[in-house]
N, C-alpha and C positions, 0 to 999 in steps of 0.2 A: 504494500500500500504506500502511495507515495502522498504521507502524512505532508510533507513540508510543503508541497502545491496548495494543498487544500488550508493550511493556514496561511499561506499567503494571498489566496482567492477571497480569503473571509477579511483580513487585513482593509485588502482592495473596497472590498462592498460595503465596509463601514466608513471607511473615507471618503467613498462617493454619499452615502446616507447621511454622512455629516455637512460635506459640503451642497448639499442641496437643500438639508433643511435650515441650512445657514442663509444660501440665497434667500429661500420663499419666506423666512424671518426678513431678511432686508427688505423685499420688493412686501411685502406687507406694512413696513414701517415706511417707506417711500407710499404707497397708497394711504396711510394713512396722514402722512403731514400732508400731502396733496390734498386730502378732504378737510385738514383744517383750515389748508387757507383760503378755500371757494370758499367755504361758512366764514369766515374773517372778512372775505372780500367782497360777498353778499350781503352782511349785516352793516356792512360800510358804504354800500351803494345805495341801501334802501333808510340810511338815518335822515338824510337832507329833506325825502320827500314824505316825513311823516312828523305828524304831532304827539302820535301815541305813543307811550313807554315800549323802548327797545325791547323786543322780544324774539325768541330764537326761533330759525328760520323753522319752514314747515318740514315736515319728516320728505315731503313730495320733491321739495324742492334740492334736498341734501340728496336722496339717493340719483337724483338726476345726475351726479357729479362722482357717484363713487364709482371706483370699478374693481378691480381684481377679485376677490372671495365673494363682494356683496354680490355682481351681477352674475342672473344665474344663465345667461345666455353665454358667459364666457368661459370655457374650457380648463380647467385644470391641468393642466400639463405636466406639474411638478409631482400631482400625487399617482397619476400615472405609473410616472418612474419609479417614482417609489416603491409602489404595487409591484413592478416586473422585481426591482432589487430585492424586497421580501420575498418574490417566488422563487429568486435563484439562489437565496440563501439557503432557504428552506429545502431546496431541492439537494442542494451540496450537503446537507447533517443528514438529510433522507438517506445521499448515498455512501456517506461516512459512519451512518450509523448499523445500514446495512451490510458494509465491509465490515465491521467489528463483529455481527452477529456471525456471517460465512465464517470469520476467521475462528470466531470462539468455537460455532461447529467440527471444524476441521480439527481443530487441536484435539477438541472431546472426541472423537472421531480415532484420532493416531492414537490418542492414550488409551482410548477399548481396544483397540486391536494390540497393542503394546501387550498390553496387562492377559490379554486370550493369549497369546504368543505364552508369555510367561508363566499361564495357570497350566498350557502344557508341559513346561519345558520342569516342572515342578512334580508335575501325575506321573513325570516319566523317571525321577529320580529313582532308585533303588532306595529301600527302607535302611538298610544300612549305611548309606550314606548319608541318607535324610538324618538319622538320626545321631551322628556324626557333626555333622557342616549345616545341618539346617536354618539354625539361628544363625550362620554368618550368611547366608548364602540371597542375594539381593542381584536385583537388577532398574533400580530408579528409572524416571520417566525421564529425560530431556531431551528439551529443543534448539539448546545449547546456549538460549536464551531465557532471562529471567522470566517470571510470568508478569511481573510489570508491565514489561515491554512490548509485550504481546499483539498490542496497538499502534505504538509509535514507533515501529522496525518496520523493516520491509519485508517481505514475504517472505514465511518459512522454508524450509525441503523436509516434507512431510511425508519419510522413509517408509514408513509403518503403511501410507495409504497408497502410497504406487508401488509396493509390491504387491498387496492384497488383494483379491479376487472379489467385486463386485455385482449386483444382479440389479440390472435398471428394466423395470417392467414398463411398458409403455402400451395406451390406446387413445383412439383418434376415434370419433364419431360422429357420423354429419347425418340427419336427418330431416324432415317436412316435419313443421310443427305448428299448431295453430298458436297467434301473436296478435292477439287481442281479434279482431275479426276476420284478418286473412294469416292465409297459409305460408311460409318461409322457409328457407335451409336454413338450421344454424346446426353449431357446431363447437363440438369440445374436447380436450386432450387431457387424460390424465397419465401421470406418471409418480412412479414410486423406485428408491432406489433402496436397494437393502444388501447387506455382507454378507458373507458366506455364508454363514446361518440361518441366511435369510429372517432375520431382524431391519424391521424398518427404521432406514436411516432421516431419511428425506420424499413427501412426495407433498405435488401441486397438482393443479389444477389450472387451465387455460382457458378461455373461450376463443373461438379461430373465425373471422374475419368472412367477410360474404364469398372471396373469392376460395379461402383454403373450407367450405362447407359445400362445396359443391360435389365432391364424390365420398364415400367412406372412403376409397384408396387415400385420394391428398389426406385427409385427415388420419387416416394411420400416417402417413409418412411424418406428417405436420410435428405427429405425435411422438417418432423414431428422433428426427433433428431434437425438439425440444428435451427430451432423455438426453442424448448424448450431449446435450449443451450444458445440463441441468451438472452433468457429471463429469465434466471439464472444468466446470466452475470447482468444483471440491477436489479436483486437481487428481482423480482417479484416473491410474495408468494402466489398470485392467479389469473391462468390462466386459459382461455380460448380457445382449438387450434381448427382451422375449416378446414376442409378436403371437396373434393368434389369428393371423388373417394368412391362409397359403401364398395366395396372388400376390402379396407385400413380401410374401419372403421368399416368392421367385425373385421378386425385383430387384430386391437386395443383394440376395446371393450370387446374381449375375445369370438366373440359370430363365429367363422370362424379359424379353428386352420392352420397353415400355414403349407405348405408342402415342400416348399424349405427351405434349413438352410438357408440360406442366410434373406432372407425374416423375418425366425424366430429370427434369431439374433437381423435382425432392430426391430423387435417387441417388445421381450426380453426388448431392449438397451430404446425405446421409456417408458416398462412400469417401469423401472429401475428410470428413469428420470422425471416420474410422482410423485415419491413419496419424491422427493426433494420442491415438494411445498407444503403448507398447503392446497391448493385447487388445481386441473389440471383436467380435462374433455375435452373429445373430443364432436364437434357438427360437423353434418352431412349438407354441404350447397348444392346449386347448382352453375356452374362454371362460370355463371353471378354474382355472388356476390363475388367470390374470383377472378374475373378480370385481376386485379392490379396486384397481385404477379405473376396471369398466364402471364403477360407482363413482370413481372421479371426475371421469370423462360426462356421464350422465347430468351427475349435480350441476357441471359447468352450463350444460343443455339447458335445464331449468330454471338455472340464473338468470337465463336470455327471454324465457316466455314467460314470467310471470312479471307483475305487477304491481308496482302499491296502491290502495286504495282507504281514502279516509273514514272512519266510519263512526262510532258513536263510542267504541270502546278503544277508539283511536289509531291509528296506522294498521293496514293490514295488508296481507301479499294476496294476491288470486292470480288464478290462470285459468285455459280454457279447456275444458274437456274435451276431445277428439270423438267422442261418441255424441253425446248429447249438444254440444257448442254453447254452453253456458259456461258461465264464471263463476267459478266455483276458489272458495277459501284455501288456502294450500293445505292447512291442516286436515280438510275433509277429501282429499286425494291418495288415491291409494296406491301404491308403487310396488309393480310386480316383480319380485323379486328371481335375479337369473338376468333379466332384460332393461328390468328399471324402467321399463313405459308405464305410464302414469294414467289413469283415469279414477273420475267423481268416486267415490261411496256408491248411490242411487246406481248408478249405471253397472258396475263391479257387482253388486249384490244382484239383481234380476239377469245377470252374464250368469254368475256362478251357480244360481240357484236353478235357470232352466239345465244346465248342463248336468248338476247333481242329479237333478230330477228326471234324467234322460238319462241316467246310471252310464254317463259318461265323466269321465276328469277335464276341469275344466283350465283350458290354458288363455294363454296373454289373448285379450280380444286384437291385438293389433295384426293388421293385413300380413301372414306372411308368418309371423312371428311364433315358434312352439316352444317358449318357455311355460313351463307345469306353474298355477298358481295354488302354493299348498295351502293347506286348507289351515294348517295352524297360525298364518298369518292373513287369516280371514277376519279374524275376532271383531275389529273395530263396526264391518258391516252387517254379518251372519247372527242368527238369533245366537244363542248358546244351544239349548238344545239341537239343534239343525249341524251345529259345527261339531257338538262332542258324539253325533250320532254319526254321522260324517267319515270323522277321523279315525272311532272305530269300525267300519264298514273299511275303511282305505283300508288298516292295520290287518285287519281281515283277507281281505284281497293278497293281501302281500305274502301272508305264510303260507305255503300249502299244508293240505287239508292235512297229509299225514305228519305235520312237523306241529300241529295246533296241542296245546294244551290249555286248559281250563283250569282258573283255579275253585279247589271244590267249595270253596265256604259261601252258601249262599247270600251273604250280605259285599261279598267279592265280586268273583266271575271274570277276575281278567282274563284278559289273552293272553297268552306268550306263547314264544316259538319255545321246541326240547330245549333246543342248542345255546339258547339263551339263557333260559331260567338255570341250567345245569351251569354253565359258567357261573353266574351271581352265585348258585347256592353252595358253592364249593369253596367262596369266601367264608363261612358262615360251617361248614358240615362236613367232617372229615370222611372219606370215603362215600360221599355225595351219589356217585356214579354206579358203584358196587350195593350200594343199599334199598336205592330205589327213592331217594329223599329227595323232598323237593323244597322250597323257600318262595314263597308268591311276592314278585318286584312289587306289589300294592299293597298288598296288608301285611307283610311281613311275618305269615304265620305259615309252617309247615305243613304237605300234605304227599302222600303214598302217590308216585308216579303210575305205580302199576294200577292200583286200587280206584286210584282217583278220586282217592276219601282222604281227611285230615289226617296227619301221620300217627300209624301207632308204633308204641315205643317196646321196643324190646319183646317185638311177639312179630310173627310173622305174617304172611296175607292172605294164607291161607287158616290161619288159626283166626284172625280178625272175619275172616268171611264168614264164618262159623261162628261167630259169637253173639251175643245180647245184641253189642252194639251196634257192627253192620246191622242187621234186623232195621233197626230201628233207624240208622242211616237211609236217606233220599237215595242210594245207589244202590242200597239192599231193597226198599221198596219199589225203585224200577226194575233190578231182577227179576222181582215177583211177577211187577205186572209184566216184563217183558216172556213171559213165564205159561202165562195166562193167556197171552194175543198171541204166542207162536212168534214174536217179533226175533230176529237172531241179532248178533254181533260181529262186526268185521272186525278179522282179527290183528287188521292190518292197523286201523286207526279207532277202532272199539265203540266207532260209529252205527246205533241201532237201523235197521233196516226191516221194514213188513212190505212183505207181497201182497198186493191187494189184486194183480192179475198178473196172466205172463205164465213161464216156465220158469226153472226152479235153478238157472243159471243169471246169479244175481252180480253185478257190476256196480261195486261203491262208486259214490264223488271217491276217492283217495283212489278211483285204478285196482282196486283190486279185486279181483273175477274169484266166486268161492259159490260153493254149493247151499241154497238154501238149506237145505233139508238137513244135512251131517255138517256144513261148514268146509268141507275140503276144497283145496285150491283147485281151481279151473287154469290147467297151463295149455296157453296155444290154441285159444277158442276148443278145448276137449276137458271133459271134466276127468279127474284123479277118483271119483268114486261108479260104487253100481246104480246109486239113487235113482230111481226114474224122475226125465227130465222135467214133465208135465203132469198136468192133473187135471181131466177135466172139465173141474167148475171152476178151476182158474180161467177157461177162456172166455173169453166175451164175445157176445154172439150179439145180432140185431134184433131188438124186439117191438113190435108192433105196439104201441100206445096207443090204445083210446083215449079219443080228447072227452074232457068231462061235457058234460051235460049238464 
């Protein structure tokens, strides 16, 4: 930082600030004895031609004669200047105070990387030595420079950061968006730069300009320049930038030659700026893993279409809904998460809920667009019940039927998958797997996987089957009755099943093909038993109904 310009520039602006409010004190005091002596030369003109006691001219007549400050047809000029000298002062601490923050980053910056260098180079000691040399054994921060100075030197060689391996994520995104009554491109950039660890070091946000919103390409590319700028500023010598756009990372990589100059230009500009680091490479992600910045890029969007308006509870923001084209409050807008496109509450609610109600999932209403809107970040529009009925109907969906468990305690009834509830309960149950134990993620109480009753302790499932208590258990009285109706059990998911017509070659929801009558597996469309196949008052026949009379 070239501290010494900058207080010689500040020197300058005060001397001109001095001597100009020096002049407009003069020519103010020259305006003023000028109006004393027309009032002196006036009241000496008009003594001859009166009788009446000398009195002080009329106010009409005095400002006839003033001029500078009084007349307000006359221009200021001096506070003008003034004005610009405050702007450029202002402008100069703007960008001196700005270089003080980069420089404090960077330092913070070299001294975390410093100190991870060191927490390795400490994990890697041998314990005998450690225990030996450990209390001498140091490696201090320096910049070679005090930390005073930190401000008033010139720029550091900050070791630690151009050897270190950087990750600068970058996205650009330009879309139509409704802006107050008509339709526009706008357009935004966001980017994030983070170290090996991928820890976030640095990230911003842009808004890009009518000509860089005219394609998503320019605006990824918009988006690639501003990263690599972003991270020349903190003087990083080996980076990493991540794109999630293919067609951008032909262009890049050389392997896709571009056809619009514009486009070529950003390419050009991007490979211009590669060669300012001792390492730079682009990687190819997907737009789940650059997220973040697609939320940077997005917010920047939004910055651009919405609006203040004044209202009774005082300042407030609106934008336009792209479904219904009213102005809708920001806070009542809802942002689809994955895509970030935005529409009203009212609109979002009767979207989700024909689609619910059409036992379809309901994604982003925008043209084109197949981002999932999940249903747990419904809340603000969807009744509750409608959203907690919802969400287990989704939950539902997602297991298959033979991976489903239940938990037994009537006033429970979660869901869960085996594979799940058996990991949790093995925090909690030694030999979890081997005993048949289960733990319900919702109520926290134990219950027999095999039995699919509250667990019994220290007795087995068949001694429990057998006893008072099953009896008197909800799964010993649906034995009964499944007992009583001839209803069987798949053996596969222990899902009940009754023939109410058909043949006696029964096919669960879970896939598994078994013999009514004995339960035997059915391998290969052929049954494993002698059973006869049919029976028949199983079959349904056509029967003639008289209509009443």
């Amino acid at each position: 930082m070239a501290t010494i310009e900058d207080d010689e520039v500040a020197v300058i602006l005060e001397e001109q600030r001095e001597e100009i409010m020096a002049a407009k004190a003069l020519a103010s005091d020259h305006d003023l004895a000028f109006n004393l002596q027309m009032q002196e030369a006036l009241a000496a003109s008009r003594a001859p031609h009166t009788s009446s006691p000398e009195s002080p001219p009329a106010a009409a007549d005095v400002t006839t004669f003033t001029g500078g400050d009084a007349n307000a047809d006359e221009f200021d000029f001096t506070d003008l200047i003034l004005q610009d000298i405050a702007r450029v002062d202002q402008e100069r601490r703007d960008r001196e105070f700005g270089e003080q923050e980069m420089n404090r980053l960077k330092v913070d910056l070299d001294r975390r990387i410093h100190d991870q260098k060191f927490a390795k180079e400490i994990m890697s000691i041998p314990d005998s030595d450690w225990s030996r040399d450990g209390d001498y054994f140091q490696k201090p921060y320096s910049l070679g420079a005090s930390s005073s100075s930190v401000v008033k030197v010139a720029p550091f060689s900050f070791s630690a950061i151009g050897a270190e391996s950087f990750r600068v994520y970058c996205k650009g995104l330009a879309s139509e968006e409704m802006i107050g009554d008509t339709r526009a491109m706008v357009g935004g950039v966001g980017v994030a730069i983070c170290d090996s660890a991928n820890n976030l070091i640095w990230e911003v946000k842009k808004v890009l300009g009518a000509e860089e919103s005219k394609s998503s390409e320019i605006a990824e590319l918009e988006a690639i320049v501003h990263g690599l700028d972003e991270a020349l500023t903190f003087d990083l010598g080996r980076v990493t930038f991540f794109i999630d756009d293919f067609k951008v990372y032909n262009y890049v990589t050389g392997r896709v030659e571009p056809r619009q100059s514009v486009v070529a230009t950003l390419v050009n500009q991007v490979s211009l700026l590669q060669k300012k680091f001792s390492y730079c490479q682009p990687f190819l992600l997907t737009r789940k893993d650059v997220k973040f910045v697609f939320k940077l890029a997005r917010d920047a969007i939004v910055s651009q279409i919405k609006w203040p308006e004044e209202t009774s509870d005082g300042k407030s923001f609106k934008e336009t809904c792209v479904i219904c084209y009213e102005g809708i409050t920001v806070d009542k807008m809802f942002s689809v998460d994955g895509c970030f496109h935005r529409f009203c509450f009212s609109c979002m609610k009767q979207h989700v809920e024909v689609k619910l109600l059409g036992g379809q999932t309901a994604s982003c209403p925008s043209d084109g667009c197949k981002s999932e809107v999940k249903m747990e970040c419904c809340a603000k529009f969807l009744d509750p019940k409608l959203l907690e009925v919802m969400i287990q109907r989704k939950k539902e969906g997602s297991i298959s039927v033979s991976d489903k468990v239940y938990c037994p305690y009537p006033k429970c009834s979660e869901l869960m998958a085996k594979a799940e509830v058996l990991e949790y309960t093995k925090q909690y149950f030694v030999r979890a797997e081997q005993s048949g134990a289960r733990k319900c993620m919702k109520c926290r109480q134990f219950f027999c996987m095999q039995c699919k009753v509250p667990w019994h302790y220290n007795i087995t499932c068949d001694e429990f089957s057998r006893s008072k208590t099953y009896q008197n258990a909800g799964d010993g009285m649906l034995k009964s009755l499944a007992q009583s109706k001839r209803w069987r059990a798949c053996v596969k998911c222990n899902n009940m099943v009754e023939l109410v017509w058909g043949c006696y070659h029964i096919t669960c929801r879970c896939g598994y093909e078994f013999c009514y009558t004995c339960g035997a597996e059915w391998k290969n469309k052929k049954a494993t038993c002698s059973c006869p196949i049919w029976d028949e008052r199983n079959i349904i026949r056509e029967r003639n109904v008289n209509p009443r009379r």
